[in-house]
C-alpha positions as CSV (number, residue, x, y, z in Angstrom):
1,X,-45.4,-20.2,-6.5
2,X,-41.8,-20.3,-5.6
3,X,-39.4,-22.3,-7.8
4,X,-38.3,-25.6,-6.1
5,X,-34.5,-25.5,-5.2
6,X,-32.1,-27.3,-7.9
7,X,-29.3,-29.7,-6.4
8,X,-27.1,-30.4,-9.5
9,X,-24.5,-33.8,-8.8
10,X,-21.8,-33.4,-11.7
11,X,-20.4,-36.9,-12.6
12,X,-17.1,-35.4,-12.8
13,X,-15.0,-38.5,-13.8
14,X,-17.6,-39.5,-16.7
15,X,-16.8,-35.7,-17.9
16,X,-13.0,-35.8,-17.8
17,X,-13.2,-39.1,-19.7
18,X,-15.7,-37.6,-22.4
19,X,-14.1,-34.1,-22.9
20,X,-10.8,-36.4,-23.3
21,X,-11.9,-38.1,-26.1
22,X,-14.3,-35.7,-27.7
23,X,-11.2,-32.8,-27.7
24,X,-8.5,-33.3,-30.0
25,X,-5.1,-33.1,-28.2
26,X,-4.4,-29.5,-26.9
27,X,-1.1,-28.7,-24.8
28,X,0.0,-25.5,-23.3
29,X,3.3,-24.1,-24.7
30,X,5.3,-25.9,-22.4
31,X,3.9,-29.5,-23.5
32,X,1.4,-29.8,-20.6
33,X,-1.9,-31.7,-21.8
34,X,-4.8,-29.6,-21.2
35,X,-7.6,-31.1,-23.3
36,X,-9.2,-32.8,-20.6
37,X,-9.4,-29.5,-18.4
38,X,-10.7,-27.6,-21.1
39,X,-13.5,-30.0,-22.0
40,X,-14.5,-29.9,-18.8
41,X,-14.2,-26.5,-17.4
42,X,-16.6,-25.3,-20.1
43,X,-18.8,-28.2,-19.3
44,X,-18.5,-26.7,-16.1
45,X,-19.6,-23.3,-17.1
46,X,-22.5,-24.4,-19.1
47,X,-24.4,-26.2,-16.5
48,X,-23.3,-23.5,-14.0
49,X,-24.6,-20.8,-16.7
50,X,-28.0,-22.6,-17.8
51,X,-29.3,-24.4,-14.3
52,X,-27.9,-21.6,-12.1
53,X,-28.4,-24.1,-9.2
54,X,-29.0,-23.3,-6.0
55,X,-27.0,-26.5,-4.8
56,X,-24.5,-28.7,-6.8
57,X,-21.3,-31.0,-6.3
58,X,-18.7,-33.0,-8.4
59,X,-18.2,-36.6,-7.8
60,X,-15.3,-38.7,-8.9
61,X,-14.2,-42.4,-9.2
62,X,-12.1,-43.8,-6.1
63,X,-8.4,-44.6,-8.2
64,X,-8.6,-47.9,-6.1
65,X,-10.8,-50.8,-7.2
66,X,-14.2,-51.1,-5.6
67,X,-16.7,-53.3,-3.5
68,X,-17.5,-54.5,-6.6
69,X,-14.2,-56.1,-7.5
70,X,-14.7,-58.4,-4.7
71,X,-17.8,-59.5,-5.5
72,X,-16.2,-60.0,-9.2
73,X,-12.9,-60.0,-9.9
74,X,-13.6,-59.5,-13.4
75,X,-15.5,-56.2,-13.1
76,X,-14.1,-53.7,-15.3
77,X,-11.6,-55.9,-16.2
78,X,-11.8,-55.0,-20.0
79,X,-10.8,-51.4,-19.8
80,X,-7.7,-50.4,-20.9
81,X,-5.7,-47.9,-18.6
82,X,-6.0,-44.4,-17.9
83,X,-4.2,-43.0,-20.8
84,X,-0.8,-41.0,-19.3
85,X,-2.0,-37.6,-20.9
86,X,-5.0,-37.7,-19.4
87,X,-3.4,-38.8,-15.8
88,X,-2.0,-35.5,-16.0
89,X,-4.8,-34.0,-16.5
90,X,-6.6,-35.2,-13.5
91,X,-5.0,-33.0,-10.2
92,X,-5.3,-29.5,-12.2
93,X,-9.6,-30.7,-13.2
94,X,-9.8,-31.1,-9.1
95,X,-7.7,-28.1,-9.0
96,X,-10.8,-26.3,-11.2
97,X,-12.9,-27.1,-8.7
98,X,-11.2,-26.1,-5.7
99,X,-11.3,-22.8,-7.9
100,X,-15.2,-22.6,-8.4
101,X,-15.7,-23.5,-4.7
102,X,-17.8,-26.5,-5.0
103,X,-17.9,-29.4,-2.6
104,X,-16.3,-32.4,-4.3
105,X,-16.8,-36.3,-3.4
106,X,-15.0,-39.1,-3.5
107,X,-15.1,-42.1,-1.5
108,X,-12.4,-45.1,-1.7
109,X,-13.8,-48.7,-2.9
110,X,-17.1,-46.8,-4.0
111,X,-17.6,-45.7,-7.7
112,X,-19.2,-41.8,-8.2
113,X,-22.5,-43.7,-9.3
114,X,-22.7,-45.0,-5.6
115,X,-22.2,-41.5,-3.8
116,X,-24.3,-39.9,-6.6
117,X,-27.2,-42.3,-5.3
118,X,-25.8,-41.6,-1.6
119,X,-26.8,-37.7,-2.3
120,X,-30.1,-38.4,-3.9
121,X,-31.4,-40.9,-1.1
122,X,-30.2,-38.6,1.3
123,X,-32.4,-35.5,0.3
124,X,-35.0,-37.2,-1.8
125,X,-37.0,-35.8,1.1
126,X,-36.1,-32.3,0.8
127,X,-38.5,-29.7,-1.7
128,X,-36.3,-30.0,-4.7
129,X,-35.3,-31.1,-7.8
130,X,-32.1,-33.2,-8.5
131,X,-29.9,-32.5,-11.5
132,X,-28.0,-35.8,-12.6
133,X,-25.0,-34.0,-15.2
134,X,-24.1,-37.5,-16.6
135,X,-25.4,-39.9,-19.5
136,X,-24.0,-43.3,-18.0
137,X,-27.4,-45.6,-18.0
138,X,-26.3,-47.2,-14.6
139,X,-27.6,-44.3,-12.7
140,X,-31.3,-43.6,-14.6
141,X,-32.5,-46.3,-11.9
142,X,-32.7,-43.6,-9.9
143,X,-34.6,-41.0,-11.9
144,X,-38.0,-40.2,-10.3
145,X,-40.4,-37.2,-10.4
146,X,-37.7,-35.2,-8.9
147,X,-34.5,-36.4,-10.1
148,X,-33.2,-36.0,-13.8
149,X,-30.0,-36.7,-15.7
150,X,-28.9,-34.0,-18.3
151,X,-26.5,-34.8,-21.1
152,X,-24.5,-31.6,-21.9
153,X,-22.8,-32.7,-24.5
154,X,-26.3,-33.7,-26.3
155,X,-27.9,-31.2,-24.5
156,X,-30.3,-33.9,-24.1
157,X,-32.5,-34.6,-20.7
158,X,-33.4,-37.8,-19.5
159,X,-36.6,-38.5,-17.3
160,X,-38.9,-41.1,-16.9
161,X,-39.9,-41.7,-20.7
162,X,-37.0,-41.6,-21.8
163,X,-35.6,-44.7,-19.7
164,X,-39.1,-46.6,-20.7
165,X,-37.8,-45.6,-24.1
166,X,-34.1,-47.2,-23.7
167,X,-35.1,-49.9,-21.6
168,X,-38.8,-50.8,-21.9
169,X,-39.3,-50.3,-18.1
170,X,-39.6,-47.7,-15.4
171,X,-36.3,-46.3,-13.8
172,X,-36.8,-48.8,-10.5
173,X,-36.3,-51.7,-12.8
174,X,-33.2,-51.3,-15.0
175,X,-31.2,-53.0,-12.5
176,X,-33.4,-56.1,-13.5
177,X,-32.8,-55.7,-17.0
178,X,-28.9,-54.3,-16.9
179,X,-28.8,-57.6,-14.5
180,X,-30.2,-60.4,-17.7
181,X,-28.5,-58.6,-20.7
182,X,-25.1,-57.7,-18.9
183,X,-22.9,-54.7,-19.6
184,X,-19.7,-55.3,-21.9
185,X,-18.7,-51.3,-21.5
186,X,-18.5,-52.9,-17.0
187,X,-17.7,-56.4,-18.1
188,X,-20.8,-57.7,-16.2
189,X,-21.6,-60.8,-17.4
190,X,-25.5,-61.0,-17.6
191,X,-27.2,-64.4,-19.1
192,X,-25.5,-65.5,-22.6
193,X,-28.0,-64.8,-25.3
194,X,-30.4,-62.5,-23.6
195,X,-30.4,-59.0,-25.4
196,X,-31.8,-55.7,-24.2
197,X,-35.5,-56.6,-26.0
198,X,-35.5,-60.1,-24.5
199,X,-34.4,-58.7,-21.1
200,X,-37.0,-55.9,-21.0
201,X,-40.4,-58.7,-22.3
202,X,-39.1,-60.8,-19.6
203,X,-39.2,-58.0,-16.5
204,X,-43.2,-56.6,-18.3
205,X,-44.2,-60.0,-17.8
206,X,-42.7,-61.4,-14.4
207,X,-41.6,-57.9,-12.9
208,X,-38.4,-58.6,-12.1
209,X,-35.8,-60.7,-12.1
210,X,-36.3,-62.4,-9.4
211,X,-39.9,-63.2,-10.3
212,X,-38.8,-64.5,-13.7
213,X,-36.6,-67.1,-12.3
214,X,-39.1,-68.4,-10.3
215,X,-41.4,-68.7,-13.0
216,X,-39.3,-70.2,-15.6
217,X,-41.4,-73.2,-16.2
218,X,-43.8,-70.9,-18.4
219,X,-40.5,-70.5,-20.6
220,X,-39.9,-72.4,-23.5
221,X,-36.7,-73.7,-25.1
222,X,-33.2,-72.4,-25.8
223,X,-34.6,-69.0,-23.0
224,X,-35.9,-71.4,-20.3
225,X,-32.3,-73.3,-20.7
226,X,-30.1,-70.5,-20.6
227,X,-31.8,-68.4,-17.8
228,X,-32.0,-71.6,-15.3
229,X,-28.0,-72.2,-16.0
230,X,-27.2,-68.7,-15.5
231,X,-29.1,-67.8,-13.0
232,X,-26.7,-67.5,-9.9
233,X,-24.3,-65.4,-12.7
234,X,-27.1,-62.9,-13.6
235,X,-28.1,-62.4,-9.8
236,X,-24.8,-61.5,-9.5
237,X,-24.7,-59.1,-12.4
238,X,-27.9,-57.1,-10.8
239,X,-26.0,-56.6,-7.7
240,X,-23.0,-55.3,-9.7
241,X,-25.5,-52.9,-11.8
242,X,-27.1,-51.5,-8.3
243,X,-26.0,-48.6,-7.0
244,X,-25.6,-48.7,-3.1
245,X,-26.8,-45.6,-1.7
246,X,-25.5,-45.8,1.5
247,X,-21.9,-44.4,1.0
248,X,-20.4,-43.8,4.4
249,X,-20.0,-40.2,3.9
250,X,-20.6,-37.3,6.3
251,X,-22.3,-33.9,4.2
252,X,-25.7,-31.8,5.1
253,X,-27.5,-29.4,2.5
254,X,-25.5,-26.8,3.5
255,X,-22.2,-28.3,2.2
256,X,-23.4,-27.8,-1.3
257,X,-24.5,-24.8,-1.5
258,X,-23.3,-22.3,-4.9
259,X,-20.2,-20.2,-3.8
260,X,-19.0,-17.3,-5.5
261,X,-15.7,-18.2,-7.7
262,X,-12.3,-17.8,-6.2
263,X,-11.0,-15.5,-8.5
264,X,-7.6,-15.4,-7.5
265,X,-7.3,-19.3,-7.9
266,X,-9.0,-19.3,-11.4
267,X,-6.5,-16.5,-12.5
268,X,-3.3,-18.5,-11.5
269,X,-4.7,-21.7,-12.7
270,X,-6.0,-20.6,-16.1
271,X,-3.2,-18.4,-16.6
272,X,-0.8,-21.4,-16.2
273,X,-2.5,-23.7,-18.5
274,X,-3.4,-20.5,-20.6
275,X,-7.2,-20.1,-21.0
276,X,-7.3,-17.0,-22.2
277,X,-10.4,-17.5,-23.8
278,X,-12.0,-18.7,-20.2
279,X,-10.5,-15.8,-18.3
280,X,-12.0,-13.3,-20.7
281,X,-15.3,-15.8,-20.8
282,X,-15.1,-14.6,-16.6
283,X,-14.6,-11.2,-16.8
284,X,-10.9,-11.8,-15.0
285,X,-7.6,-11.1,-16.5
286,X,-4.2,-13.4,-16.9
287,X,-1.5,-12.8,-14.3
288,X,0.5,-11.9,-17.6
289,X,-1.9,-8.9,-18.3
290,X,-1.7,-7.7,-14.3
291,X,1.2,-5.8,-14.4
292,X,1.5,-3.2,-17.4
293,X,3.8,-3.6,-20.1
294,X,6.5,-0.8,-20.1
295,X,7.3,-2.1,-24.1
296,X,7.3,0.8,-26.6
297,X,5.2,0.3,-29.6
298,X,4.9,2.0,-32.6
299,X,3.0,0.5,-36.1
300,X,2.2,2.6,-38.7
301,X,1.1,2.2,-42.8
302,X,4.1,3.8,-44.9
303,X,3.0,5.9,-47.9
304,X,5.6,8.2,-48.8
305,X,9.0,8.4,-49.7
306,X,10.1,9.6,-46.7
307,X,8.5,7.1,-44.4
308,X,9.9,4.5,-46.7
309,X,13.5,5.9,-46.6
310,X,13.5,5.9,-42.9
311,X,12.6,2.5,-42.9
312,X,15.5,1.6,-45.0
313,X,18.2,3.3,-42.5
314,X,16.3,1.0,-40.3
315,X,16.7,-2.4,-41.9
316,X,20.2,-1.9,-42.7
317,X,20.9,-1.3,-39.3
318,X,19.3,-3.7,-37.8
319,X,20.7,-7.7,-37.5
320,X,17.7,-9.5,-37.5
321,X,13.8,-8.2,-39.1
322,X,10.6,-10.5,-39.5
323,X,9.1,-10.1,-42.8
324,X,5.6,-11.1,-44.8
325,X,4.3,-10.6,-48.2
326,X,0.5,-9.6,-48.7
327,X,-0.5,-11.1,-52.7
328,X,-3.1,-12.1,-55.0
329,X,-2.9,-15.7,-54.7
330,X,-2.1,-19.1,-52.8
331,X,0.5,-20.0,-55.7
332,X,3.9,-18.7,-54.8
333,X,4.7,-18.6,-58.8
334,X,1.5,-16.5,-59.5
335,X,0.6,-14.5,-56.7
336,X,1.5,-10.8,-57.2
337,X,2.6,-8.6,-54.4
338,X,0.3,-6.4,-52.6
339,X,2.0,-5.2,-50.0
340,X,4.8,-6.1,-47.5
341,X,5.2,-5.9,-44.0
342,X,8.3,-5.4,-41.6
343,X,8.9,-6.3,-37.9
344,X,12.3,-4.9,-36.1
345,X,13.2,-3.3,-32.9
346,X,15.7,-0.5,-33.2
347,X,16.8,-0.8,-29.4
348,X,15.5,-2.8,-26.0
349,X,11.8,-2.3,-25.5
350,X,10.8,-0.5,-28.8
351,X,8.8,-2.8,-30.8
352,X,8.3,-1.2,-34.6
353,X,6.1,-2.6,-37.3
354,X,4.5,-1.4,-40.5
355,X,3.2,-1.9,-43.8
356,X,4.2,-1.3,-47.0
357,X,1.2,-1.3,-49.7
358,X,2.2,-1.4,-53.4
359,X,-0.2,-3.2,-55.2
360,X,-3.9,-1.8,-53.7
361,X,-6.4,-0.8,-56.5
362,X,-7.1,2.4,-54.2
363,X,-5.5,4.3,-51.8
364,X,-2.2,6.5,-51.3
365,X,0.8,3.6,-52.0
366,X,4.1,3.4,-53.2
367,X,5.4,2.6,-56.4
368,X,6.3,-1.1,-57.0
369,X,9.2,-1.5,-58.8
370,X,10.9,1.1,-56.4
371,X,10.1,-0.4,-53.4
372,X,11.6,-4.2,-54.6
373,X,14.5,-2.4,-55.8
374,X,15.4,-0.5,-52.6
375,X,14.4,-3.5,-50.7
376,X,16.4,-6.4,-52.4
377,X,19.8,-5.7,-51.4
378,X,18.4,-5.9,-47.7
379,X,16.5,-9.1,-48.4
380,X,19.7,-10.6,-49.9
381,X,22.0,-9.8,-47.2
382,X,23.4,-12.7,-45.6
383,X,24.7,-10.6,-42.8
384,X,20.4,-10.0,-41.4
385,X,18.9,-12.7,-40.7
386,X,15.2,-13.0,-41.6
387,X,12.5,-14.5,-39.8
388,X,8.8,-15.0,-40.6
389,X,5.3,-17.5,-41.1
390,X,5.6,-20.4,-43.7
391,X,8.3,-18.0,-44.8
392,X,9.2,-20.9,-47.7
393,X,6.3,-19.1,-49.4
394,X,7.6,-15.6,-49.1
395,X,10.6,-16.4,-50.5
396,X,9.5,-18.1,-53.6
397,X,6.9,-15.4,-54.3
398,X,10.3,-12.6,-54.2
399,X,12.4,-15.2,-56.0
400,X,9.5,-14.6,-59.0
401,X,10.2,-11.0,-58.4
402,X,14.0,-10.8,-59.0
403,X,15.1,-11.4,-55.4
404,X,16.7,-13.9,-53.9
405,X,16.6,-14.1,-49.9
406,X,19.4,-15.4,-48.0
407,X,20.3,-15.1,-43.9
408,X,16.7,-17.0,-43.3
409,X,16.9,-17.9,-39.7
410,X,13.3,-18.2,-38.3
411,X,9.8,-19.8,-38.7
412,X,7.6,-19.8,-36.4
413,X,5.4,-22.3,-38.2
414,X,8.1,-24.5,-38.1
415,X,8.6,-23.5,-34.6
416,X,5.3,-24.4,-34.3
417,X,5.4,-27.7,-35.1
418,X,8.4,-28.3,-33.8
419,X,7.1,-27.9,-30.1
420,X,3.3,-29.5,-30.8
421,X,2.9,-31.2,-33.9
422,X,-0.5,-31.9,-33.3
423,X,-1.5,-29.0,-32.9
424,X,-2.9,-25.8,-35.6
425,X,0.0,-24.2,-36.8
426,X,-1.7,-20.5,-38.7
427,X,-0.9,-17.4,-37.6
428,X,-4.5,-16.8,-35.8
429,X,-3.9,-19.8,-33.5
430,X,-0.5,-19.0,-32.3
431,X,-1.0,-15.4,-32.0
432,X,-3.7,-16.4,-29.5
433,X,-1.9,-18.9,-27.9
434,X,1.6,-17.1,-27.8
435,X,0.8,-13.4,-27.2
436,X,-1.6,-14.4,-24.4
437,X,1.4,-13.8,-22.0
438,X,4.8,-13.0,-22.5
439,X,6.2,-16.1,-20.9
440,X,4.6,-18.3,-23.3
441,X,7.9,-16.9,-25.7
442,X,10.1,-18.9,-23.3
443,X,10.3,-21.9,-25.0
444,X,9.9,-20.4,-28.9
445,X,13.2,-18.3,-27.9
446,X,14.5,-21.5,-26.6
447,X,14.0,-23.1,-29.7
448,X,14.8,-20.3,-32.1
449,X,18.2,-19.7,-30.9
450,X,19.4,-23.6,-31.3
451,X,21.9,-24.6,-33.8
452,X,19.4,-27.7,-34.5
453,X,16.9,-25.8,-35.8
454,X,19.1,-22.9,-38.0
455,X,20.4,-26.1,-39.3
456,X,16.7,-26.8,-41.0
457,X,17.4,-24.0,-43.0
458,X,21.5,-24.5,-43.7
């Protein structure tokens, strides 16, 4: 038998808001906010990856207030704004999925839960099975045989007993319960003092709200009381918790059908807010990787005393080298050196690196006490400057060794922090977040060349 079809609805501004909140803050290297997009791009991918469906669409929020604020001004009225870094965040997400070709839905003075139900009622007669990518309980009333929600983040699927198991009733009445115990996360009111358990014995044994309230003489006590005072307010809160499914919006089948990616438009975007990992997840490469680099490099391990002579004639000619220290501990005053390494460029577009090993239990080195000595007039030279990573550390572990660095002029940990304090600050990180594209150096040259921050190190 033939698979049914799978239409998957993405509640795409209940995943912005998650992956917001669930990500710590990441920024690109120019400050932009990106932690939003990230979360859920690979949200994006996932479902995309696992439900391969044969039809899907993202639905978003209207930024205006809805139907529902006229019915009650208070609706809502207890969340706090859209945080700014997030507002950011929101054109490049749309952006995402102008780049993965899929229909998106919005709709002013209707919530996505309302088009969401739009869709669904719209093709509940077509062979196939509905694929709900949202965990808001607002929208399991419309779970049925064919329609599901699917948590990603919990990788958790919701059907029919698991809504009997939340609410104590089938799918077609949570509006009757959401409507007598209210919703502080919507601010709907609901009746004071009836609870999800109460709500959900009172819809078993009447079968729905409206049936309770006409039978609330077989009630006793404080619950007879409170339901007959609040009943116009809880009629009210069920028509704030239904969704209306009759969104005037014009769409067939075909509108939703899976596209290929728009490669192009992924590379561009992703490249700008510098996804590496995403474009390599795709198979597609960064616009910074597109044209090939015409920089000369050359890296090598130096082992004799030749290699190591040249690279002396280097480092005294040179006004500026990057340097590191390989050891045997964590504690500057203990660690012993292992090896060194050296980063220089001896003219435009030559790049040269290597790696001087002196304290290896195996292998071809060079002698220890010859290397420091030939390298510590160099390293004391206030005339080249010195860059490096957490290079405070370096220089205590030579100043145990007899050599005292001056001309330090670089960090790039400090750099680092400098431009995104909240953000990691190792060597692994920033080498994938810096040496993704060359432009990403822009501001880190910006920043390295300022008198403020040589003054960190006056």
């Amino acid at each position: 038998m033939t698979p049914k079809p799978t239409l998957c609805l993405i509640d795409g501004s209940s995943q912005f808001y998650r992956a917001f909140f669930a990500i710590r803050p990441l920024t690109t290297s120019k400050g932009l906010h990106v932690n939003a997009i990230y979360g859920f791009t690979t949200m994006l991918l996932k479902v995309l990856k696992d439900l391969k469906p044969d039809y899907v669409s993202i639905v978003f929020d209207s930024a205006k207030k809805t139907f529902r604020h006229d019915l009650y001004s208070d609706y809502k009225a207890n969340r706090a704004e859209m945080p700014d870094d997030l507002v950011e965040q929101i054109p490049y997400i749309k952006t995402v999925v102008e780049g993965f070709n899929i229909l998106a839905l919005e709709k002013e003075g209707y919530e996505a839960d309302d088009i969401i139900g739009t869709v669904c009622q719209r093709f509940k007669k077509e062979a196939m099975n509905i694929v709900i990518i949202s965990s808001d309980k607002d929208l399991m009333q419309l779970i049925d045989p064919h329609v599901m929600l699917y948590d990603t983040m919990r990788d958790r699927k919701i059907k029919e007993p698991e809504v009997k198991e939340k609410f104590g009733v089938t799918p077609d009445r949570v509006i009757d319960v959401l409507g007598l115990m209210g919703d502080s996360s919507d601010h709907v009111p609901g009746v004071p003092g009836i609870g999800p358990k109460t709500a959900a014995e009172l819809i078993q044994k009447f079968g729905s709200m409206e049936a309770v309230f006409k039978h609330t003489e077989k009630l006793e006590g404080k619950k007879r009381e409170v339901l007959e005072k609040f009943k116009d307010q809880a009629l009210l809160s069920k028509k704030l918790v239904t969704l209306h499914c009759d969104v005037p919006l014009q769409f067939s089948l075909k509108d939703f059908k899976t596209q290929p990616l728009n490669q192009d438009a992924l590379v561009s975007l992703f490249s700008e807010l510098e996804f590496q990992k995403l474009l390599n997840e795709l198979g597609l490469k960064s616009e910074g990787f597109k044209k090939k680099s015409n920089i000369e490099r050359n890296y090598k391990t130096i082992v004799t005393q030749k290699e190591f002579e040249d690279l002396l004639k280097k480092l005294s000619s040179s006004s500026y080298f990057v340097f590191d220290t390989e050891t045997t501990s964590l504690n500057p005053r203990k660690a012993e050196i292992v090896g060194l390494s050296f980063a220089y460029s001896v003219k435009p577009d030559t790049h040269e690196a290597c790696y001087v090993p002196i304290g290896h239990k195996e292998g071809k080195q060079l002698e220890a006490k010859m290397v420091l000595e030939k390298l510590k007039p160099l390293l004391e030279s206030p005339r080249i400057q010195k860059g490096g990573q957490n290079i405070k550390y370096d220089v205590l572990v030579l100043a145990s060794h007899g050599i005292e660095v001056s001309g330090i002029g670089q960090d790039s940990m400090i750099a680092s922090y400098l431009l995104n304090p909240s953000e990691p600050h190792n060597m692994d990180y920033l080498s994938l977040k810096y040496l993704v594209q060359k432009s990403c150096f822009k501001d880190t040259e910006i920043l390295l060349k300022s008198e403020a921050y040589f003054n960190l190190f006056r």
